[in-house]
gemmi code that builds the backbone of each chain (N, CA, C; Angstrom):
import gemmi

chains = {
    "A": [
        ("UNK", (26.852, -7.611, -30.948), (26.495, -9.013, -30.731), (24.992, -9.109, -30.471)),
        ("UNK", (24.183, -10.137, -30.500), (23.033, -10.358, -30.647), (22.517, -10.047, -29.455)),
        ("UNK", (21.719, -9.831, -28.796), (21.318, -9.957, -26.914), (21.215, -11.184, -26.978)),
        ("UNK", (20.299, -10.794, -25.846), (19.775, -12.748, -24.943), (18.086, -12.519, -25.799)),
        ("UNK", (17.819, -13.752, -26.173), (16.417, -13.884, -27.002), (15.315, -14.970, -26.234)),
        ("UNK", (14.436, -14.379, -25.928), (13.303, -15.141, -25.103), (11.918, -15.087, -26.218)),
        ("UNK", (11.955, -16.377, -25.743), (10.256, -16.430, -26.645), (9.254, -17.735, -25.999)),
        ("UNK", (7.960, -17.123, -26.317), (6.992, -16.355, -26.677), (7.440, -15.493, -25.906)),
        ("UNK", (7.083, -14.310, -26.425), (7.342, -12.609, -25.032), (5.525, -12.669, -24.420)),
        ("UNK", (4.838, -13.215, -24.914), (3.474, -13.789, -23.897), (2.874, -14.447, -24.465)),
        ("UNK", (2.394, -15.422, -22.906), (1.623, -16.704, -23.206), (-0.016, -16.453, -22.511)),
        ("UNK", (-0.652, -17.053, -22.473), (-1.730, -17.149, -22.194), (-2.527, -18.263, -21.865)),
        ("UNK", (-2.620, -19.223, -20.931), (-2.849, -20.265, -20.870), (-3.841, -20.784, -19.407)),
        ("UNK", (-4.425, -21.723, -19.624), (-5.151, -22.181, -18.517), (-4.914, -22.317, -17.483)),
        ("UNK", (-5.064, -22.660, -16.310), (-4.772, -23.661, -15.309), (-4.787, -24.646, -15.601)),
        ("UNK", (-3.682, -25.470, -15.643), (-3.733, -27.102, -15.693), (-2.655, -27.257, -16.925)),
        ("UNK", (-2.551, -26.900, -17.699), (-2.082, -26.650, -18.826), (-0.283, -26.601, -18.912)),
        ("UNK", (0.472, -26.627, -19.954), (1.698, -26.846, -19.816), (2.377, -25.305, -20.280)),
        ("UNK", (3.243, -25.036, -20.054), (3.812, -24.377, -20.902), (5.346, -24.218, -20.697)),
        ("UNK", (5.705, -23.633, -21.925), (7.480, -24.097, -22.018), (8.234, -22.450, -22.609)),
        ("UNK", (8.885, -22.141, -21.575), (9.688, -20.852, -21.762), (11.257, -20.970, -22.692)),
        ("UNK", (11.876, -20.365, -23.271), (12.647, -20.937, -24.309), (13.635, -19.341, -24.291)),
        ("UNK", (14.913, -19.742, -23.374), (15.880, -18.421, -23.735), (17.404, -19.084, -24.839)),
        ("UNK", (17.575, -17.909, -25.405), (18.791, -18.397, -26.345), (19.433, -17.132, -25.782)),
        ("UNK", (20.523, -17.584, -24.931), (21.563, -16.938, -24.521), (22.531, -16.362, -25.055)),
        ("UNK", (23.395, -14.943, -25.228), (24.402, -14.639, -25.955), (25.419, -15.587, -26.424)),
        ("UNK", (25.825, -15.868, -27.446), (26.973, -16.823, -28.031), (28.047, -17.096, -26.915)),
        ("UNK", (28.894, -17.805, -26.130), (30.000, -17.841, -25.589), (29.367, -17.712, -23.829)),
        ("UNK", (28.194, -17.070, -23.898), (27.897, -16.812, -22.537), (27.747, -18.023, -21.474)),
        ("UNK", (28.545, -18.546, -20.699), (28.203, -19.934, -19.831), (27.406, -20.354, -18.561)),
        ("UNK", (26.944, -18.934, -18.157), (26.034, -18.546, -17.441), (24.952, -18.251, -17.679)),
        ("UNK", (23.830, -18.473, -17.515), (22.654, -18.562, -17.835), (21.728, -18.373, -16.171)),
        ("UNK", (21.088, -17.728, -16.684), (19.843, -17.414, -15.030), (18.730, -17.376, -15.421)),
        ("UNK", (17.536, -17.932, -15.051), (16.184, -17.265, -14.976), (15.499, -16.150, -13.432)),
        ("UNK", (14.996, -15.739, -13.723), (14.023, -14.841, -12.958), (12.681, -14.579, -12.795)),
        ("UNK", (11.867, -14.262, -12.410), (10.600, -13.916, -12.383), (10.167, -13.102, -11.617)),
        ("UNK", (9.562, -11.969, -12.262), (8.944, -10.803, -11.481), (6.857, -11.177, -11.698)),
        ("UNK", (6.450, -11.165, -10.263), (4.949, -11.248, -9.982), (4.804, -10.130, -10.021)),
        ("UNK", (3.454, -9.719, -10.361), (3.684, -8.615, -10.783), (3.390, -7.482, -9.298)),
        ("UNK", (4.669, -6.153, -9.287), (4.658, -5.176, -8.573), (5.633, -5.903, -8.204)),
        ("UNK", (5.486, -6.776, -7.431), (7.071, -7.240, -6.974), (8.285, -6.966, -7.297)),
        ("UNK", (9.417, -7.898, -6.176), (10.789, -7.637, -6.597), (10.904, -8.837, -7.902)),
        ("UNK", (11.869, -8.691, -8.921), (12.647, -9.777, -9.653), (13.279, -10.830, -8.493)),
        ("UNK", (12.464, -11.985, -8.627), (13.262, -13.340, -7.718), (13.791, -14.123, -8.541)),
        ("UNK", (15.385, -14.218, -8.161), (16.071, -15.364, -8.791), (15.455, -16.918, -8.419)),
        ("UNK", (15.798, -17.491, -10.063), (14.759, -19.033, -9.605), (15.922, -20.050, -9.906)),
        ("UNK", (16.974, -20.136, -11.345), (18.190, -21.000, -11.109), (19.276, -20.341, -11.936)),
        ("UNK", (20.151, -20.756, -11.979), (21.704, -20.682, -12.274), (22.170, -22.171, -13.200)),
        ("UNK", (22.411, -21.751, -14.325), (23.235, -22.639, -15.139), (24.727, -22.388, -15.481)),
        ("UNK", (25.455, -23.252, -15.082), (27.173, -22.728, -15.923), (26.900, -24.073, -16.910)),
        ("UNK", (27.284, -23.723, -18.097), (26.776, -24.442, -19.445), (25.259, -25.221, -18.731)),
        ("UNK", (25.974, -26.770, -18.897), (24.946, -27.280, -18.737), (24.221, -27.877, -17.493)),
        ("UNK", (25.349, -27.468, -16.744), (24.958, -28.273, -15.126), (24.141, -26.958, -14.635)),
        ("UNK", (23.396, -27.465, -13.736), (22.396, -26.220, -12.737), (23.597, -25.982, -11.390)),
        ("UNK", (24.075, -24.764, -11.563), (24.586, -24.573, -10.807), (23.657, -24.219, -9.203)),
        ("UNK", (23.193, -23.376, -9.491), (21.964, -23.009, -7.995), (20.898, -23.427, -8.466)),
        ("UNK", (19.729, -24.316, -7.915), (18.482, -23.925, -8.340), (17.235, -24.172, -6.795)),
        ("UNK", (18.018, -23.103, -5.856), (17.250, -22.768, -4.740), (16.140, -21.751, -4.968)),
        ("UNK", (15.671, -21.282, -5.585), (14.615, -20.111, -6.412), (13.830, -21.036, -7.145)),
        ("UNK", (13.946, -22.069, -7.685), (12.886, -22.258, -7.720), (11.477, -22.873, -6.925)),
        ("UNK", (10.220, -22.374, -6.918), (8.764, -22.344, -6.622), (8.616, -23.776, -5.835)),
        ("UNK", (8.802, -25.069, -7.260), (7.839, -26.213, -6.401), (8.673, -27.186, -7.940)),
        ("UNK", (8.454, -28.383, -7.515), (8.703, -29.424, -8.636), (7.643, -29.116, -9.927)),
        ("UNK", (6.698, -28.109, -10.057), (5.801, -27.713, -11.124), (7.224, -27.526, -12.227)),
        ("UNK", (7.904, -26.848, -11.747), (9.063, -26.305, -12.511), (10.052, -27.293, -12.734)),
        ("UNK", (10.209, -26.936, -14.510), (11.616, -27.896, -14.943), (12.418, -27.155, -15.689)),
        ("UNK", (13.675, -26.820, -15.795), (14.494, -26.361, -16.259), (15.533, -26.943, -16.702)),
        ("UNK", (16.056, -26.812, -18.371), (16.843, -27.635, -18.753), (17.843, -26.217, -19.627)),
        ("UNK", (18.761, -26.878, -20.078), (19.981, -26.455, -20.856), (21.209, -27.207, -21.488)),
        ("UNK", (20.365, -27.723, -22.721), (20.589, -28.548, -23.593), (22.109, -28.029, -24.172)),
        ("UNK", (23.098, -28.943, -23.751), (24.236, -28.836, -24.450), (24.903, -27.182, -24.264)),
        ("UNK", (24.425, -27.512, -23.105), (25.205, -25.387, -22.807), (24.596, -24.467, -23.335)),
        ("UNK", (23.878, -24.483, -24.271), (23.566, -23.596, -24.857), (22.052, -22.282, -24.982)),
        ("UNK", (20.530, -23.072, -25.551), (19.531, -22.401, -25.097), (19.206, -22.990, -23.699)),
        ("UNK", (18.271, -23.271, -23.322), (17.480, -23.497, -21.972), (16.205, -23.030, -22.354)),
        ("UNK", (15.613, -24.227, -21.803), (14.048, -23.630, -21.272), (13.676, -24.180, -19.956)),
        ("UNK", (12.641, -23.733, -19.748), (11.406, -23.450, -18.472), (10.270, -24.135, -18.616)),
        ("UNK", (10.019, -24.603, -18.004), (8.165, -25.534, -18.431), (7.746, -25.653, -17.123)),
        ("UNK", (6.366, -24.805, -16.957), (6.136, -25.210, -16.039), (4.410, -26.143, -16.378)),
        ("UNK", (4.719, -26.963, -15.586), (3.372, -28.331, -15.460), (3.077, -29.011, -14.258)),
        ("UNK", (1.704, -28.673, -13.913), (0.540, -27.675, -14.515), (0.758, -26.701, -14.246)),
        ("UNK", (0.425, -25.567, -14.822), (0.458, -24.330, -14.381), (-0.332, -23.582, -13.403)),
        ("UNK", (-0.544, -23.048, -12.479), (-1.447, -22.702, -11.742), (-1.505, -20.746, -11.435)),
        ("UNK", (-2.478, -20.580, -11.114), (-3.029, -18.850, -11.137), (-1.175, -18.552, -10.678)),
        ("UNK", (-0.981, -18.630, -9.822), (-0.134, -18.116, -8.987), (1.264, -17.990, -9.892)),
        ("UNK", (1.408, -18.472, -10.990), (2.739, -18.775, -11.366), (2.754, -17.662, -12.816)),
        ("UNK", (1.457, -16.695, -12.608), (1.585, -15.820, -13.764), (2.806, -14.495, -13.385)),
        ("UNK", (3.206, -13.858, -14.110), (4.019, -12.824, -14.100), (5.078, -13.105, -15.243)),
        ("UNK", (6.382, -12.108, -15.206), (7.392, -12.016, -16.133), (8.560, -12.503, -15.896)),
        ("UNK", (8.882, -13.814, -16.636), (10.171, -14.540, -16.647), (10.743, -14.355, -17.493)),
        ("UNK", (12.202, -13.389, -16.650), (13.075, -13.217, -17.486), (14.701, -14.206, -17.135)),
        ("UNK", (15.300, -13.974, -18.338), (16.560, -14.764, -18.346), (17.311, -14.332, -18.889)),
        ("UNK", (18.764, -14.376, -18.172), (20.033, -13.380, -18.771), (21.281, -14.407, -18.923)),
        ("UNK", (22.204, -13.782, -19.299), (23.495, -14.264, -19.523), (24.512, -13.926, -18.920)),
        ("UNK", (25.476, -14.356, -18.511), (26.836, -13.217, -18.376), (27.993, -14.036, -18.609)),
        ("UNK", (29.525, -13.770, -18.856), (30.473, -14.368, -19.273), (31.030, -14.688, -17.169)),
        ("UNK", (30.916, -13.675, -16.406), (31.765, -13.578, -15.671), (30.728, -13.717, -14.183)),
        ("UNK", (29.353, -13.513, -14.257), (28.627, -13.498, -13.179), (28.305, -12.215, -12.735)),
        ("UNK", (29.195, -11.369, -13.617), (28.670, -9.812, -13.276), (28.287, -8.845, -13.945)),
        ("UNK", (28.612, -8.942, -15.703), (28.031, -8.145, -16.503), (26.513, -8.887, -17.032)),
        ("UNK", (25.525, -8.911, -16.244), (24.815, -9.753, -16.579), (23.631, -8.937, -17.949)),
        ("UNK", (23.264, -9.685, -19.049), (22.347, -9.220, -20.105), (21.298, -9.792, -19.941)),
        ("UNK", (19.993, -8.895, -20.014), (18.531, -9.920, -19.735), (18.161, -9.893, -21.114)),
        ("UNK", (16.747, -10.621, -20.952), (16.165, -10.418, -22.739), (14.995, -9.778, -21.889)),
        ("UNK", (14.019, -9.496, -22.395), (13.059, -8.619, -22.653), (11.640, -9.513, -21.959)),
        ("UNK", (11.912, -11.030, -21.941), (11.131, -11.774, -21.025), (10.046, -11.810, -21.809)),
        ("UNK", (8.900, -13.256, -21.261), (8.175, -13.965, -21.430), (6.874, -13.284, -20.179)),
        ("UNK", (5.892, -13.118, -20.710), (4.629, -12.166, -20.134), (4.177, -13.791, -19.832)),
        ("UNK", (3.710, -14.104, -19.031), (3.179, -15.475, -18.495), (1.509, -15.231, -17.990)),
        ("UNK", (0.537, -15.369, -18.653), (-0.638, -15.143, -17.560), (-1.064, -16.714, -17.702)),
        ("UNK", (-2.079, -17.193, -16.032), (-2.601, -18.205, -15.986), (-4.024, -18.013, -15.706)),
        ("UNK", (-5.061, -17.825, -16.651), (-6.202, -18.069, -16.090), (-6.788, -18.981, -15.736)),
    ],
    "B": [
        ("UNK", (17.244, -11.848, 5.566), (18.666, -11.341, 5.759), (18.815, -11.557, 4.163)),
        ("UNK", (18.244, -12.306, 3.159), (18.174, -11.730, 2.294), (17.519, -10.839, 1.466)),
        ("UNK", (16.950, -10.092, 1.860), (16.240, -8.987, 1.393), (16.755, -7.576, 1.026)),
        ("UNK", (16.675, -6.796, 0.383), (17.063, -5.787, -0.086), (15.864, -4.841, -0.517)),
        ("UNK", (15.721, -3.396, 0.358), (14.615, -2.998, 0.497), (14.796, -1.718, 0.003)),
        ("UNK", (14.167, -1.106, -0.971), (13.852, -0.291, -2.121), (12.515, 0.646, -1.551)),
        ("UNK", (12.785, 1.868, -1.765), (11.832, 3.295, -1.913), (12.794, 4.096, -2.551)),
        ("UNK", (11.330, 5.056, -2.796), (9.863, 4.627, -2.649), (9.560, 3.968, -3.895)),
        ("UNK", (8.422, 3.668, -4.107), (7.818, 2.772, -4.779), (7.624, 3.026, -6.308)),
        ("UNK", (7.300, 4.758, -6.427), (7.084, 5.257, -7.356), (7.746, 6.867, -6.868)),
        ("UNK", (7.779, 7.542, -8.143), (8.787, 8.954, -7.879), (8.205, 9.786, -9.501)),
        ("UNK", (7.590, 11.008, -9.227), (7.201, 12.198, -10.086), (8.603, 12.912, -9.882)),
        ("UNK", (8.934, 13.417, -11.014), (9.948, 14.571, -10.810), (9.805, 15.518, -12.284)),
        ("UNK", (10.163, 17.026, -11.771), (10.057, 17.577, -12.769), (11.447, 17.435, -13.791)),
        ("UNK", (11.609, 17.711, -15.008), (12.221, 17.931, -15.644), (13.367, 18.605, -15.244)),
        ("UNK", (14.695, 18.132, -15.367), (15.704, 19.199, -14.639), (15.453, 19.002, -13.422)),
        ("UNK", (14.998, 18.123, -12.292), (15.064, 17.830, -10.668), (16.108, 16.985, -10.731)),
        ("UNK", (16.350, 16.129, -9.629), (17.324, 15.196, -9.241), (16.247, 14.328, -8.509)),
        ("UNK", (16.122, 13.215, -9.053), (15.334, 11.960, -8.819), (16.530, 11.516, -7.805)),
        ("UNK", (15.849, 10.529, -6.843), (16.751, 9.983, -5.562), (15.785, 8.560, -5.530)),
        ("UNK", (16.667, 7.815, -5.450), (16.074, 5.997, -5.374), (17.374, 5.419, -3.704)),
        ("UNK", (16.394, 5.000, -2.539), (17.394, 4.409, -2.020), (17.071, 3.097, -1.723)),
        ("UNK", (17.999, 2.421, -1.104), (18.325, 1.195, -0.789), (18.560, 0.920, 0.039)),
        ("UNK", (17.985, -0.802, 1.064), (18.558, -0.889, 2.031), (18.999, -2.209, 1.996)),
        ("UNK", (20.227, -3.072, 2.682), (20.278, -4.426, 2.428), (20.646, -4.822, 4.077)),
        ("UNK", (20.223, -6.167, 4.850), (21.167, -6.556, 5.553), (21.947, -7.434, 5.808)),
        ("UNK", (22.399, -8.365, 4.680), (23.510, -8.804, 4.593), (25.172, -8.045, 4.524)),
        ("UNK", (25.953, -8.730, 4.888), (27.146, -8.187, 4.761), (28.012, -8.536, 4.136)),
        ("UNK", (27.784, -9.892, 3.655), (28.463, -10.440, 2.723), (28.145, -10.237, 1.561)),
        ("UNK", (27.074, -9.334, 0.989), (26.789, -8.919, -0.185), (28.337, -7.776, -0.520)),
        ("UNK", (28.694, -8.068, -1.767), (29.983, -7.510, -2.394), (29.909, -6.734, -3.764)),
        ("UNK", (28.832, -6.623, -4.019), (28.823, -6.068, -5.735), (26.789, -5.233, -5.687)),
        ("UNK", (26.489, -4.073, -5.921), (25.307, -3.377, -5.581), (25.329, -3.028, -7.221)),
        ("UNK", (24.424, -3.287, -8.071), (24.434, -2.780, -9.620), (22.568, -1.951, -9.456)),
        ("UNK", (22.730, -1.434, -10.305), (21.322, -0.669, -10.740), (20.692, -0.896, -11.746)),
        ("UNK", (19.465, -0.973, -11.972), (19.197, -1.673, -13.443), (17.985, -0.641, -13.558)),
        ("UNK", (18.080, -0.621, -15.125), (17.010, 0.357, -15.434), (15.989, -0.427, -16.507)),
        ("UNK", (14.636, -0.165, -16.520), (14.157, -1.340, -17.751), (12.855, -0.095, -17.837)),
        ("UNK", (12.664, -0.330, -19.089), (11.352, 0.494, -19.969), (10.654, -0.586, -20.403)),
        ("UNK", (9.420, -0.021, -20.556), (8.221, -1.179, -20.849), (8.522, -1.807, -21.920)),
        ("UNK", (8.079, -3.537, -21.515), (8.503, -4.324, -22.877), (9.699, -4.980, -23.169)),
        ("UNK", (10.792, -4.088, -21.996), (12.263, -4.790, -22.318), (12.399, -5.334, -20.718)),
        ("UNK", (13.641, -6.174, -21.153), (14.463, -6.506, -19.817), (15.042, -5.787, -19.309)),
        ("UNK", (15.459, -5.866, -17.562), (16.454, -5.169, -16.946), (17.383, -4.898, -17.919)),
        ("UNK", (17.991, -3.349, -17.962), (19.607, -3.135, -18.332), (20.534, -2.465, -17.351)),
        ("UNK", (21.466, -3.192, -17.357), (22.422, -2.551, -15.677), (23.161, -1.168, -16.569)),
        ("UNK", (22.544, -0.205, -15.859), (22.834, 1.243, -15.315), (24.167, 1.695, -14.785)),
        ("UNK", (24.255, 1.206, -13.539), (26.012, 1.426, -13.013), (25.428, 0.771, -11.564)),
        ("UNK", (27.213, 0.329, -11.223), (27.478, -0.919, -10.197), (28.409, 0.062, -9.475)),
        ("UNK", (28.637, -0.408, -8.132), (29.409, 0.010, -7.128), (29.568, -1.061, -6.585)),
        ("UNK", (31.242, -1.459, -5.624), (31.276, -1.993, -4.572), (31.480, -1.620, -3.494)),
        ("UNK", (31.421, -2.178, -2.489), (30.997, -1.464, -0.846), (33.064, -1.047, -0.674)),
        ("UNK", (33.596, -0.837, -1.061), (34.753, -0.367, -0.833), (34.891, 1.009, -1.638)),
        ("UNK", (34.286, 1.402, -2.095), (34.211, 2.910, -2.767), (32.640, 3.499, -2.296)),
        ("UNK", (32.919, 4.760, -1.724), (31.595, 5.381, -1.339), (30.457, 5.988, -2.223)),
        ("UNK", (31.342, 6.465, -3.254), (30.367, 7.314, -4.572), (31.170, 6.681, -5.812)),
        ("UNK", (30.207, 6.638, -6.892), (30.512, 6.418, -8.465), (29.709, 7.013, -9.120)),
        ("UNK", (30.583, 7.753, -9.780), (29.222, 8.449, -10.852), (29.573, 8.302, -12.100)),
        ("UNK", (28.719, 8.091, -13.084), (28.915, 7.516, -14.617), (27.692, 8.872, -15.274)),
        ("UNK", (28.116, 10.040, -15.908), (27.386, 10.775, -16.734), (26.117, 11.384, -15.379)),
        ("UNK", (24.848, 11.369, -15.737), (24.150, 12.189, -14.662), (23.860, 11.366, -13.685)),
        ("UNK", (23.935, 10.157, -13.636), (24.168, 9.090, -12.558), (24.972, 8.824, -11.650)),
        ("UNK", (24.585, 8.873, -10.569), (25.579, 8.870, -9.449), (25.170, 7.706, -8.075)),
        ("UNK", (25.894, 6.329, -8.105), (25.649, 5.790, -6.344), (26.442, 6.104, -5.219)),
        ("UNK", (25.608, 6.620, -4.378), (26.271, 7.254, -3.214), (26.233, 5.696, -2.025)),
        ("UNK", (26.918, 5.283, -1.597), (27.134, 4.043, -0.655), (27.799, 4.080, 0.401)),
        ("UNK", (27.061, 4.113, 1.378), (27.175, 4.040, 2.993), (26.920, 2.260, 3.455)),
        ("UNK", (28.746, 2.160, 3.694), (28.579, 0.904, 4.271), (28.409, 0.462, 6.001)),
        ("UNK", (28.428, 1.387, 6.680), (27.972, 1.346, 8.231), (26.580, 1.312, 8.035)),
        ("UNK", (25.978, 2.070, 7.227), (24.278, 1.963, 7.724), (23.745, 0.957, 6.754)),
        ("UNK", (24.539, 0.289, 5.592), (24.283, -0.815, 4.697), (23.018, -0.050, 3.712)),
        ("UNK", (23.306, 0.966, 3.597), (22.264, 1.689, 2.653), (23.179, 1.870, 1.416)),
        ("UNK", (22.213, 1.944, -0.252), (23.120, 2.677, -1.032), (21.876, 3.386, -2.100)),
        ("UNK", (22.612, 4.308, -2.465), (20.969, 5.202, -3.484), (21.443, 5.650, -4.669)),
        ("UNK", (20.577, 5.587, -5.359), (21.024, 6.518, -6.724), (20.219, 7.516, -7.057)),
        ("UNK", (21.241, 8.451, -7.815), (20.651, 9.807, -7.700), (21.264, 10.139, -9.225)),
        ("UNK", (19.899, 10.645, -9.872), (20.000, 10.672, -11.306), (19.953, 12.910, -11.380)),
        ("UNK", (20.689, 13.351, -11.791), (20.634, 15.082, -12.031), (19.555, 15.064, -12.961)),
        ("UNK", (19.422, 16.123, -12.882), (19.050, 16.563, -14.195), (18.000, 15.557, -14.813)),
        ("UNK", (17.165, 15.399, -14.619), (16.520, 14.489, -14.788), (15.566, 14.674, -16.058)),
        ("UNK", (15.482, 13.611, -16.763), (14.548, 14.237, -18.022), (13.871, 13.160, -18.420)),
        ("UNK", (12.897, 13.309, -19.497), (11.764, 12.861, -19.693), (12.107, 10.756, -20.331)),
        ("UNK", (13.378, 11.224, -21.033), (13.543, 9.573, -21.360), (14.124, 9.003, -20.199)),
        ("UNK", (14.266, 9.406, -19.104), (14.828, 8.488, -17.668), (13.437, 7.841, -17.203)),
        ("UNK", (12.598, 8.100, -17.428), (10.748, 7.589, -17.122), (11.030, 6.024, -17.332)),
        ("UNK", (11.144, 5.313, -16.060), (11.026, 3.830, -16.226), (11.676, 3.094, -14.856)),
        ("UNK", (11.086, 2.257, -15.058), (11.603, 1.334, -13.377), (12.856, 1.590, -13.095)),
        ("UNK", (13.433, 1.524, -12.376), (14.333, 1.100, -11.430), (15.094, 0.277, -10.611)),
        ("UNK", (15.327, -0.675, -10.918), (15.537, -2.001, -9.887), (17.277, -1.520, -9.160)),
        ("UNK", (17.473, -1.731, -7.562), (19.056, -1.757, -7.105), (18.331, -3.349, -6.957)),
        ("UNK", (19.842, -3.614, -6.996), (20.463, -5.314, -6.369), (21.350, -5.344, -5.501)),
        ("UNK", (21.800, -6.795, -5.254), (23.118, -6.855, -4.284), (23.306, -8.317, -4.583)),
        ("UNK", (24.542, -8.383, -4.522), (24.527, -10.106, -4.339), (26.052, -10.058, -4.227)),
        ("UNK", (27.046, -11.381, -4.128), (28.096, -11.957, -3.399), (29.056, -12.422, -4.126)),
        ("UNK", (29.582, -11.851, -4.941), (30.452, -12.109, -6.464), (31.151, -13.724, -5.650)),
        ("UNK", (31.793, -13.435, -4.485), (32.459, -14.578, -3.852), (31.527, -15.755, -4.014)),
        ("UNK", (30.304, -15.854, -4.400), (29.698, -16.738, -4.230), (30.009, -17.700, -5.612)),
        ("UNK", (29.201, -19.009, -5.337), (29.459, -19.971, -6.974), (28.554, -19.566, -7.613)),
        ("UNK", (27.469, -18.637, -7.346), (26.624, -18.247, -8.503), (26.258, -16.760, -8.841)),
        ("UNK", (26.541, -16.073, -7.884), (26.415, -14.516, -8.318), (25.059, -14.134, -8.587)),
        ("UNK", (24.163, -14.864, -7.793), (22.653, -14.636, -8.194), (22.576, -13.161, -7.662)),
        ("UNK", (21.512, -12.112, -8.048), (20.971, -10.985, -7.656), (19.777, -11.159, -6.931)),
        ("UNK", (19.712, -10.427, -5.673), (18.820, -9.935, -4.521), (18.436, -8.442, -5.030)),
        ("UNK", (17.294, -8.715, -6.007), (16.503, -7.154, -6.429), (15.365, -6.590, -5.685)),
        ("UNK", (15.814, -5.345, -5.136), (14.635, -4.844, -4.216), (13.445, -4.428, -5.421)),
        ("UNK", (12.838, -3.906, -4.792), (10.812, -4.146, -5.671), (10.708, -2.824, -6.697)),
        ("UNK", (11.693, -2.177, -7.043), (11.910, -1.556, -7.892), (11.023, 0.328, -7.350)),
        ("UNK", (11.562, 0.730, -8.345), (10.968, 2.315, -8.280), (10.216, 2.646, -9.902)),
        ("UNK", (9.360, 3.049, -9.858), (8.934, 3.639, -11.160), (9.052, 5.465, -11.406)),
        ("UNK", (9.626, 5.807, -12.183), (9.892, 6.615, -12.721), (9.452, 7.986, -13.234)),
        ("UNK", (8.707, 8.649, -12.943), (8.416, 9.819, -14.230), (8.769, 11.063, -14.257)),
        ("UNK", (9.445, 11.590, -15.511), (10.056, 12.718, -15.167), (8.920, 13.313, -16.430)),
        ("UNK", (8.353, 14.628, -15.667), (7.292, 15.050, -16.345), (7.846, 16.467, -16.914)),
        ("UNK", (7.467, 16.733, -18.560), (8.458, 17.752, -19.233), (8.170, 18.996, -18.501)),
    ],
}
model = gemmi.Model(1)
for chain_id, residues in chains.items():
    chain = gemmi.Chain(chain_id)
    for i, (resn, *xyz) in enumerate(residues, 1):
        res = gemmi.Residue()
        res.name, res.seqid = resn, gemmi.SeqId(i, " ")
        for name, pos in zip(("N", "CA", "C"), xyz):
            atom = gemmi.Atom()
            atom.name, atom.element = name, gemmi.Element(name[0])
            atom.pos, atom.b_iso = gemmi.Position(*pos), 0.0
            res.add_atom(atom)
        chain.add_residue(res)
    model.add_chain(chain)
structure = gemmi.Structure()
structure.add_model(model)
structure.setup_entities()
């Protein structure tokens, strides 16, 4: 089966500036998570989707962050404006059950 | 109390050693401890899981040893060789919960030198 597919795998962008993270989750998978590792850090959970409702979204940062999941299916991330602090690697996985969870390979985020 | 605390930070081992990664958590309601392994460029991939009701699991040269009085759990890779070179992340989190989010300690980096 296909993995979990994240794109851009890196961005590069200003301060002030928008940008929009974009995961396509395994087929059937109804769970959906993002993450973000700063870098050296631990991986911090930021929200939880079952299809399309946000199931948790105590992880995330600040209202900069919007997270959607259009019809159950992909999801993205946008964060606006972006600021220094919000660079590092956001990743996002899948799982059928909450426990075999699959990541993708993640989105390299820098903010200069 | 949600935190989950990981050493050391980084780990040299020779070829053929036994690499050791431990863990500490203090929650108690955490129910499910998985291991994730990731090489540059990719995402986490879960390694092998234990729950706090079995003390050891071992899957091939991988082994978690789990002590639930001292809320510690570690993994310990044999034989260690040159393609095991790569982070490390343990977790924990609360299957009972409505979301099953993961509490990942700050990971270990890897190198097993030939």
């Amino acid at each position: 089966e296909a993995g979990v597919t994240q794109f851009p795998s890196h961005s590069v962008i200003e301060k002030g500036q928008t940008v929009t993270l974009r995961c396509d989750p395994i087929s059937g998978h109804d769970n959906l998570y993002w993450y973000r590792r700063v870098m050296g850090k631990e991986i911090k959970f930021l929200l939880h989707f079952v299809k399309e409702s946000k199931q948790d979204e105590s992880g995330m940062p600040n209202n900069r962050f919007l997270a959607e999941r259009t019809g159950g299916t992909y999801s993205t991330l946008k964060v606006q404006p972006a600021e220094l602090e919000d660079s590092g690697v956001y990743f996002c996985a899948s799982s059928q059950d909450r426990r075999g969870y699959t990541f993708g390979s993640g989105t390299r985020l820098t903010v200069v | 109390q949600q935190q989950v605390k990981q050493s050391p930070q980084s780990l040299i081992v020779q070829k053929g050693g036994i690499s050791i990664i431990n863990c500490a958590y203090e929650n108690t309601a955490f129910d499910y401890f998985p291991w994730y392994q990731q090489f540059p460029g990719k995402g986490p991939a879960l390694l092998i899981a234990i729950r706090p009701d079995v003390s050891e699991k071992k899957e091939g040269r991988f082994t978690i040893s789990f002590n639930k009085s001292a809320k510690q759990f570690s993994l310990h890779i044999m034989d260690s060789q040159p393609g095991d070179s790569a982070t490390y992340f343990c977790a924990a989190s609360m299957q009972s919960s409505n979301t099953g989010k993961l509490i990942f300690g700050q990971g270990t980096t890897l190198q097993v030198k030939p």
